[in-house]
DOZA-48786 format. One line per field, with one value per residue (C-alpha): residue number from 1; x, y, z negated. Coordinates in pm, whole numbers, plus 50000, padded with zeros to 5 digits. Each point is the difference from the previous one (the first is absolute). Layout:
! residues N
k = [NUM:...]
u = [X:...]
v = [Y:...]
w = [Z:...]
***
This chain:
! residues 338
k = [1:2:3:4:5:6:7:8:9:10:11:12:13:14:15:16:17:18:19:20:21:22:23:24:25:26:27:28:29:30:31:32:33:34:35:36:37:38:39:40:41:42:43:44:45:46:47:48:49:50:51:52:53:54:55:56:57:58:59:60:61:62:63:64:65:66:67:68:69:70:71:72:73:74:75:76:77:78:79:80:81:82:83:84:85:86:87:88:89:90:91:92:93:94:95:96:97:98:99:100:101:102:103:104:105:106:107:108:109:110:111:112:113:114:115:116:117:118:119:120:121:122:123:124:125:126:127:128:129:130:131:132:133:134:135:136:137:138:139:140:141:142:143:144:145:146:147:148:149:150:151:152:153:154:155:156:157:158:159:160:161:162:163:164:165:166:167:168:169:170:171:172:173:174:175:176:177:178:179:180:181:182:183:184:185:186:187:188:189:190:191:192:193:194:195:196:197:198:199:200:201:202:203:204:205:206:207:208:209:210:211:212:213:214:215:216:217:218:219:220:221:222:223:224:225:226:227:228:229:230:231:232:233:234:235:236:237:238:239:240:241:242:243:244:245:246:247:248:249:250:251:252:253:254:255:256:257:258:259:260:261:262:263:264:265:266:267:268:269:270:271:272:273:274:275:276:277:278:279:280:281:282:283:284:285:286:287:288:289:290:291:292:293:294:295:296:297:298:299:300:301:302:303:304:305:306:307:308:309:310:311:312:313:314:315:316:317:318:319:320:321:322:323:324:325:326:327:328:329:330:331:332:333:334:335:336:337:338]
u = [46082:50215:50088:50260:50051:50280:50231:49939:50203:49837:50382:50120:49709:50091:50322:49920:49753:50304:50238:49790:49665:49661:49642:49751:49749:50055:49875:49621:49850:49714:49834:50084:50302:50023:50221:49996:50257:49731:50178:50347:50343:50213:50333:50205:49806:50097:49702:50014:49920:49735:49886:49992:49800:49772:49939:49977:49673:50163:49975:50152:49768:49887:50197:49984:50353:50168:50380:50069:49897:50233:50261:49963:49998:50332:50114:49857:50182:50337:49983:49903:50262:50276:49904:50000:50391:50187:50231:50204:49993:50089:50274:50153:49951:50235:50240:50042:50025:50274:50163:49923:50101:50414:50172:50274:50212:49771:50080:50374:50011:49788:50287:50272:49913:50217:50296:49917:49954:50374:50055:49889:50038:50296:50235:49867:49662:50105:50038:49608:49967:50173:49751:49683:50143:50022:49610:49923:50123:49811:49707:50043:50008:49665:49871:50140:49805:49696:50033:50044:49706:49765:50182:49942:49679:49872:50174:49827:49654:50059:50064:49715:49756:50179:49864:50381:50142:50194:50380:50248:50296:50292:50000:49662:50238:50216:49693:49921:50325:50008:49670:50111:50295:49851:50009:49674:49968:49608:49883:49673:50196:50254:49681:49842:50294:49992:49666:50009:50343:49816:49715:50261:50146:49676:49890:50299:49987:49672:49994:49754:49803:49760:49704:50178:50048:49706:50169:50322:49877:49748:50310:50258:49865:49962:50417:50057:49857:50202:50338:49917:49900:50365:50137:49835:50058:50405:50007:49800:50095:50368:50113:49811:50187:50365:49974:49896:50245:50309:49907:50037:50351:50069:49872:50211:50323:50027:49866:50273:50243:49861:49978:50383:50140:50191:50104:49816:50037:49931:49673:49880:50128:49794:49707:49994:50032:49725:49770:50066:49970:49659:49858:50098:49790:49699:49979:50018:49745:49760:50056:49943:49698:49897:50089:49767:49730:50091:49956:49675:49879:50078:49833:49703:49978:50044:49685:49823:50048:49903:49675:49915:50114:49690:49931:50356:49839:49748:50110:49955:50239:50249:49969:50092:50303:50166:49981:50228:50220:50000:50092:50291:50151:49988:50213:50243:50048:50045:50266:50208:50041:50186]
v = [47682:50126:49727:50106:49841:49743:50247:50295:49952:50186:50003:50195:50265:50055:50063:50237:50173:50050:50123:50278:49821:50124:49845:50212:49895:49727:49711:49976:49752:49880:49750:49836:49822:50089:50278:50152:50265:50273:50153:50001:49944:50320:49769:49874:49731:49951:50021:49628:49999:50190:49868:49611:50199:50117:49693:49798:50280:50296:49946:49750:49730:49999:49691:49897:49831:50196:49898:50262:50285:49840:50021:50375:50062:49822:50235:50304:49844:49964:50376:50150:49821:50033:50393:49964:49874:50241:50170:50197:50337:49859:49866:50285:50223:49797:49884:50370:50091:49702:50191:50390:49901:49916:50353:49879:50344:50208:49791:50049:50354:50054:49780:50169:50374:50051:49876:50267:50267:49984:50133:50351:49964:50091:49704:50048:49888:49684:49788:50051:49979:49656:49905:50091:49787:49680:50098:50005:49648:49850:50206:49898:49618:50075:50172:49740:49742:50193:50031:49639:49906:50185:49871:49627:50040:50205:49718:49734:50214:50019:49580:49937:50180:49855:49679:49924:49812:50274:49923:49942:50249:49923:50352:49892:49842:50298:50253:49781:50003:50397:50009:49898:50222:50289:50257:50240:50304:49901:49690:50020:50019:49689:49797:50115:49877:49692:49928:50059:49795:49674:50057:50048:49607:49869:50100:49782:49741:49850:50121:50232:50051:50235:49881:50178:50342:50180:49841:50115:50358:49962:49887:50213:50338:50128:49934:50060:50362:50028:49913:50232:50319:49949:49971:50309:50225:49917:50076:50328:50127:49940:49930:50365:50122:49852:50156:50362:49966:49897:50305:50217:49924:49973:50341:50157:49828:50096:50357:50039:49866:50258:50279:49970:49836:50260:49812:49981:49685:49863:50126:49870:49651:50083:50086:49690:49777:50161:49994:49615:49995:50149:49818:49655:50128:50088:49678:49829:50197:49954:49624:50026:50105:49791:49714:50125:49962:49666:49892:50188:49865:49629:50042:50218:49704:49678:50158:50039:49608:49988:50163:49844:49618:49861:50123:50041:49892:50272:50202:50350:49857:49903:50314:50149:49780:50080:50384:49889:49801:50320:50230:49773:49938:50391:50056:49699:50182:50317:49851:49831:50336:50171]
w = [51662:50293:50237:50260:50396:49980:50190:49719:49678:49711:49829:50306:50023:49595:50062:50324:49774:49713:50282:50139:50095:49878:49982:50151:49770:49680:49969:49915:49776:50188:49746:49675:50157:50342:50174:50336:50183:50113:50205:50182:49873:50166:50000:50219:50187:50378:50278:50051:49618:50106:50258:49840:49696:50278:50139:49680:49895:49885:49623:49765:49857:49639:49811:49658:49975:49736:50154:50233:49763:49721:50237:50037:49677:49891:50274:49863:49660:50183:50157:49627:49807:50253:50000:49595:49972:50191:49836:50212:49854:49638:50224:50129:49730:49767:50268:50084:49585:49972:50284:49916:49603:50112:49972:49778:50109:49817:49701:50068:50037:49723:49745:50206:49904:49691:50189:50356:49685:49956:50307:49852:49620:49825:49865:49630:50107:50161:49705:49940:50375:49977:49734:50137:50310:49816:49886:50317:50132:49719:50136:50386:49929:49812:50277:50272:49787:50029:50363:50037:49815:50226:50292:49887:49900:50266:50236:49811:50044:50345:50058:49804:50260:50284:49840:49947:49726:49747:50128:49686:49993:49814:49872:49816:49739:49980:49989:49682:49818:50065:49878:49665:49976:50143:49711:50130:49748:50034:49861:50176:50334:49857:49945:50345:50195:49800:50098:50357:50029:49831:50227:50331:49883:49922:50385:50130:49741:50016:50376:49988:50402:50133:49764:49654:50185:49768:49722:50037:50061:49684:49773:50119:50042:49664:49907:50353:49993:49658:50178:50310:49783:49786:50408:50079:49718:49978:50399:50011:49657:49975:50315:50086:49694:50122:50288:49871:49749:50303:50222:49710:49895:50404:50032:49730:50088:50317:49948:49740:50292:50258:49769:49930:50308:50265:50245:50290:50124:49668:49983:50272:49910:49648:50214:50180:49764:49774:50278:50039:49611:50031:50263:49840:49682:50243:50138:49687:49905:50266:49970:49647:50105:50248:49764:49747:50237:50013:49721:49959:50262:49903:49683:50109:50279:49780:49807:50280:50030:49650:50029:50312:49922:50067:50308:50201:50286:50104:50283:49766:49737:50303:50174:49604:49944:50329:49948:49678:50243:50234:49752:49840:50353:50048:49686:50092:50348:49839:49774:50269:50201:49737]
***
């Protein structure tokens, strides 16, 4: 059994080793319960260290006494576990969803379309323009409420690696109540939400902490993955199709304008303001885009958790969670510059 000089603490060379440190050689069992350092430890030991060692015969004494080496291994138990908990990545990957998920404009310029398609549609249409509008709002507090699911639970995600108590928003209550009056055209997606929602209050009611993280991945990814695929398919499919559909009608009005328009002056105003027309419909596209990478990327991500819930802590799974984070805080950037 090692035996160190009174002025060499075995807890302090562990930690040395664990911070850059290294052992020349490992420990050697010498006999059935007897160890001996063979050879040097290359740490960082000052030359009055060594020069006491010297003096004292170069080598530490074989001891029985099974103390000190108990003592280095509750160490080596502290350093693993410590290593084991940390959570950082799962951290930042669903603060950084919560935050990327927000882009209630998109929403609103989606339900606003048959009210801009006035703007180039003859009077008789706007009846059926007016109707598809009221559609619409039905469809954008739907969509809102979808948005503020992920949010919340990707929030409540995020507090639970941070070891953090699941913080009660009022808004819990009225995510509920929506819940139930939410009139989804899927019932699979109605009893998704559902699902995820009970899960979200049962996180802040019985004060859920670090400890239930793999559980509330294992639970929630299956509706979860159901309520991000209806996300994703209403934002790249229809959305897409809105805005095809908008730069058409633009396009014909204001040729129509041009094509019979002789003043000069007026045509350039016509110009103008079809340029501007245009360029608001590329943006939206782009972020339409971008936004569908999003959301892609939050699901593709939150399965990555799924698959790797048992072993969050490895610095390969890390390294695999933050190129989600990466790639989500690309789109958000690219969506704020338009």
């Amino acid at each position: 059994m090692l035996a160190f000089p009174v002025y060499v603490n075995p807890l302090v060379l562990l930690l040395r080793g664990a911070a850059g440190c290294f052992v020349t050689k490992a420990i050697e069992k010498a006999g059935e319960r007897d160890y001996i350092l063979c050879e040097p430890v290359a740490c960082d030991v000052t030359q009055g260290q060594r020069r006491r060692q010297t003096a004292e015969g170069g080598s530490m004494r074989l001891h029985r006494s099974g103390q000190g080496w108990r003592a280095v291994a509750v160490a080596c138990v502290v350093l693993v576990v410590s290593g084991c908990v940390s959570l950082g990545a799962v951290r930042d990957f669903a603060s950084t969803s919560s935050d990327a998920v927000q882009y209630s404009h998109l929403v609103s310029a989606y339900a606003g379309t048959p009210t801009r398609l006035k703007r180039y549609e003859p009077q008789s249409q706007w009846s059926e323009l007016d109707r598809q509008a009221t559609e619409r709002e039905a469809q954008r507090e739907r969509l809102l409420l979808r948005q503020k699911l992920i949010q919340e639970y990707m929030d409540a995600l995020g507090q639970l690696a941070a070891d953090d108590l699941a913080s009660y928003d009022n808004q819990l209550d009225a995510l509920g109540a929506a819940v139930k009056n939410a009139k989804f055209a899927d019932q699979n997606e109605a009893a998704a939400f559902s699902a995820v929602s009970k899960l979200l209050v049962s996180a802040v009611t019985d004060r859920w902490r670090r400890g239930k993280v793999v559980s509330l991945i294992e639970q929630t990814e299956g509706p979860f993955q159901v309520v991000m695929g209806a996300m994703v398919s209403i934002v790249e499919k229809d959305f897409g199709s809105d805005v095809a559909n908008e730069r058409v009608a633009l396009d014909k009005y204001y040729t129509t304008l041009q094509r019979e328009g002789r003043d000069p002056a007026g045509l350039a105003a016509l110009a103008e303001w079809r340029e501007m027309r245009e360029g608001q419909l590329r943006d939206r596209e782009a972020a339409i885009g971008s936004y569908t990478t999003v959301l892609k990327t939050i699901a593709a991500g939150h399965h990555k958790l799924y698959e790797s819930r048992h072993e969050l802590s490895k610095p390969e799974i890390k390294a695999e969670i933050h190129t989600y984070t990466r790639r989500l805080k690309e789109a958000s950037t690219a969506i704020a510059r338009l």
